[in-house]
C-alpha positions in Angstrom: 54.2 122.2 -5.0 57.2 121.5 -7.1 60.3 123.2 -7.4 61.6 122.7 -11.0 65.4 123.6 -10.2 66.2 120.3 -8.0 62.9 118.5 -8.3 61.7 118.3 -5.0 57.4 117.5 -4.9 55.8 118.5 -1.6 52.2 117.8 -1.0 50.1 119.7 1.2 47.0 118.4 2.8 45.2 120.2 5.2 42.3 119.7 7.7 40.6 123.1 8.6 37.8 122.8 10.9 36.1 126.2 11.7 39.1 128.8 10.8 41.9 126.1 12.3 44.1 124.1 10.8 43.2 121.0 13.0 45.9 118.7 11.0 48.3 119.0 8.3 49.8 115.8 6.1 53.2 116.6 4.1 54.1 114.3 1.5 56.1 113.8 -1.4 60.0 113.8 -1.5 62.8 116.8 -1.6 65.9 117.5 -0.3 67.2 118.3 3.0 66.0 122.1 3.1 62.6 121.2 1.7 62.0 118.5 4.0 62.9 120.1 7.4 61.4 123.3 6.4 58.3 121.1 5.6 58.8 119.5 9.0 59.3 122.6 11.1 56.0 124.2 9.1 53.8 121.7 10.0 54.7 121.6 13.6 54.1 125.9 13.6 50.9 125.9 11.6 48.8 122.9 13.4 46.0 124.0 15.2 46.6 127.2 14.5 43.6 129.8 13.0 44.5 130.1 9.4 45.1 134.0 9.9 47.6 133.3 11.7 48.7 130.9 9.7 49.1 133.4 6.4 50.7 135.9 8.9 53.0 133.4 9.7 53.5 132.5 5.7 54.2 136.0 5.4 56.9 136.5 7.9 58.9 133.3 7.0 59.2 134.8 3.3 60.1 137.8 4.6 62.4 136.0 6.7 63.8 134.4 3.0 63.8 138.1 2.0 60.8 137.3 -0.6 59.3 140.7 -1.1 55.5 140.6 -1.9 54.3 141.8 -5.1 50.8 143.1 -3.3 52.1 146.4 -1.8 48.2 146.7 -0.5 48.7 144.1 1.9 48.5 144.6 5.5 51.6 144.8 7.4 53.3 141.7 8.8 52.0 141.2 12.5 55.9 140.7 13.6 55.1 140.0 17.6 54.1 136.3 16.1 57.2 134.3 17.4 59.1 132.1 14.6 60.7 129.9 17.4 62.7 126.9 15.6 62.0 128.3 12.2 64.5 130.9 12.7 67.3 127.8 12.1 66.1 128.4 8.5 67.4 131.7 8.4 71.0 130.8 6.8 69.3 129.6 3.8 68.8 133.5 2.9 73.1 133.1 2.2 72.1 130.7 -0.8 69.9 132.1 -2.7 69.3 129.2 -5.2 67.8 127.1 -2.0 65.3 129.8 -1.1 63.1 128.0 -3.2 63.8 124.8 -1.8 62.7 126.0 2.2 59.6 128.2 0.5 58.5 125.1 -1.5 56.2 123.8 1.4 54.8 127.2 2.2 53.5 128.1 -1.1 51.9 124.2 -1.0 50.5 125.5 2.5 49.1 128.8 0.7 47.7 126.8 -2.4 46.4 124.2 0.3 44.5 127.4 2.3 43.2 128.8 -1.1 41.2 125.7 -1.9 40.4 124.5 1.6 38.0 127.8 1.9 
């Protein structure tokens, strides 16, 4: 994924095994916000099922007050806890790093969309 306002390039590479994500890979460079949001994704996706996974997708763009374009999707399963990725909610304050903390979860969706 790229963000073409400040340039960061995160890479996403994922190993599903039978519905999990049994190990994800981040590369590529960014700034501060990309990187720990990268960081903390990583930690709260592996070995996960990749339901769960999109749920949690879901919720953390929420969480950046994204609204979906799909209005048929199912609701957001809110009981799934955000733990330590609720530090990233300040970012919602500056709206021109949204993009920056979302960067590596649109890389996770794209990575999901190929892996199946």
């Amino acid at each position: 994924g790229l963000n073409p306002l400040c340039g960061d390039e995160i890479q996403v590479y994922l190993d599903v095994k039978e519905g999990l994500v049994s190990d994800i890979k981040i590369g590529g460079q960014g700034c501060s916000i990309s990187q720990s949001s990268a960081s903390m994704m990583s930690a709260a996706v592996k070995g996960k099922p990749v339901s769960e996974i999109r749920n949690l997708v879901r919720r953390f763009k929420h969480m950046m007050s994204i609204e979906e374009d799909d209005t048929n999707a199912a609701p957001i399963d809110e009981s799934q806890p955000l733990g330590d990725l609720e530090a990233l909610r300040g970012v919602v304050k500056f709206p021109v790093r949204i993009k920056c903390a979302t960067l590596s979860w649109n890389t996770l969706l794209d990575a999901l969309d190929q892996s199946n």
